[in-house]
N, C-alpha and C positions, 0 to 999 in steps of 0.2 A: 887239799881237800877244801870245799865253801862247806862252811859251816853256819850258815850267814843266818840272821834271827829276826824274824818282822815281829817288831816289838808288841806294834797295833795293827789290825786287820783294817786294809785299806778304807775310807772315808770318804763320801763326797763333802767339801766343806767350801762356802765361801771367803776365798781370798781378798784380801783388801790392796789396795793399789800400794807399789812401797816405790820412794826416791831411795836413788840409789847412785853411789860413784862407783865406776866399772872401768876396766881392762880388758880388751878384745884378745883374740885370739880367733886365725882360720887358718885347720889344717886337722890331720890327724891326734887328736887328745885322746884317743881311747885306748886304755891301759897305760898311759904316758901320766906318771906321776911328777915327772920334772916337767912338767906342761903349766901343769895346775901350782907346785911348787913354787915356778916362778913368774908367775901371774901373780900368785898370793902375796909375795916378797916385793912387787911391784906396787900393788895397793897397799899395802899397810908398810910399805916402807914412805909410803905420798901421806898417811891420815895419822901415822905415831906423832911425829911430832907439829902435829896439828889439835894433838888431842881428841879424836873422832870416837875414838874405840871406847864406848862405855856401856855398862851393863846391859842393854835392850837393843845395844850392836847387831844386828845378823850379817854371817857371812855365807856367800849363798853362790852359785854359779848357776849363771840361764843357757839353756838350749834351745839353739832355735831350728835346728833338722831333723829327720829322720836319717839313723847313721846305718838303717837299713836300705834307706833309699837312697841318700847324698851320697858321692865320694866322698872319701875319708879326707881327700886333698881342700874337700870347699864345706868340711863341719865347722861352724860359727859358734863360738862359747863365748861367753862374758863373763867375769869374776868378778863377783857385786860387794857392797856390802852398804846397809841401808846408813841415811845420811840423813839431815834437815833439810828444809826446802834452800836454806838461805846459803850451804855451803858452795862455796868458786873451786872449781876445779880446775887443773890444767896440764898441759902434758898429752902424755897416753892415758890420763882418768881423765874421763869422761863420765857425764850427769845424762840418768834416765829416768823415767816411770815407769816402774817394771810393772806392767797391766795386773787387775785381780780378776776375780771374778769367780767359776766355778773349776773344782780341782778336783783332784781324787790325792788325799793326801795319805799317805802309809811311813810310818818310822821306823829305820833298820838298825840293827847294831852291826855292825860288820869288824870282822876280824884285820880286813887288812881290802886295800884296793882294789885289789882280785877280784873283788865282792860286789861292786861299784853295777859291773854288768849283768849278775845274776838278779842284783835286786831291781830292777830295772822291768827286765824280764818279768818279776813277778807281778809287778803294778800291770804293765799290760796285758798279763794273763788274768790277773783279776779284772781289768777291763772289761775286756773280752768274755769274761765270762756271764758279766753283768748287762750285757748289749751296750756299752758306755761306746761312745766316738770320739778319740783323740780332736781338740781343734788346735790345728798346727796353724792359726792366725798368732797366737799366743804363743809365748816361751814356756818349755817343763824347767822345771828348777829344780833344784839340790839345796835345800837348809841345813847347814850344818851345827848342831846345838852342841858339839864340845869342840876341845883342841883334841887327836890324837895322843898327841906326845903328852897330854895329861892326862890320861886313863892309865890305870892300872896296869891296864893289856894292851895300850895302844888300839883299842878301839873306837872304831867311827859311828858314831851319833848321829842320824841326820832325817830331816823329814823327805822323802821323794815325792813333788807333787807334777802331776801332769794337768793340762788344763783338758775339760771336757765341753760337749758342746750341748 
């Protein structure tokens, strides 16, 4: 059963541009939590002992398709987490500018991953209901503001923002 809780009623807010070290990934991620698992294990096993990871860290994953439109074989994710300008990347992490600009930003508590797609759902129903127009030049992101495995319930925290136009 989704039990899933939209903390705050969706927002239009201005995003700021964020640097960012990333891990690719093209293929089907949807409902695949060993996808994002080991994306995640890949970037913060490159920025630990770099010392990256500190209090105003975000860890964030971008979308760049419609996975109504796209095959599930050519969905493009990135597994971010923000960085200073002056960090060297190398590897499979790679440095970006994740664009800002205008969002629709809504915060979910979700029970468990299952939840991922309902909330999703409801940004663009709230959309849609508001006449807002997706601009898919832009990535939607996933902010994540805890760890699971540190909540109580293992619940996921996270801002869903879609860029509008």
């Amino acid at each position: 059963m989704i039990s899933l809780e939209i903390i705050n009623e969706a927002k239009i807010t201005e995003l700021e541009e964020r640097n960012v070290a990333y891990v690719s990934f093209v293929g089907n991620y949807i409902g695949n939590a060993d996808v994002f698992k080991g994306l995640f294990t890949k970037l913060l096993s490159w920025a630990g002992p770099k010392q990256l990871m500190g209090p105003d860290t975000l860890l964030m994953s971008a979308y760049y398709d419609d996975p109504g439109v796209t095959p599930p074989e050519e969905l493009k994710l990135d597994v971010c987490m923000t960085i200073a300008d002056d960090v060297e990347v190398e590897g499979e992490v790679k440095k970006q500018k994740l664009p800002g600009g205008k969002y629709v930003v809504m915060r979910a508590e979700l029970t468990g991953t299952e939840e991922y797609g309902p909330a999703w759902e409801k940004i663009v129903e709230w959309m849609i209901q508001n006449s807002l127009e997706i601009d898919m030049s832009r990535a939607s992101y996933e902010i994540y503001l805890n760890s699971p495995e540190e909540h109580p319930q293992n619940h996921h925290i996270l801002d869903i923002c879609m860029p509008v136009k």
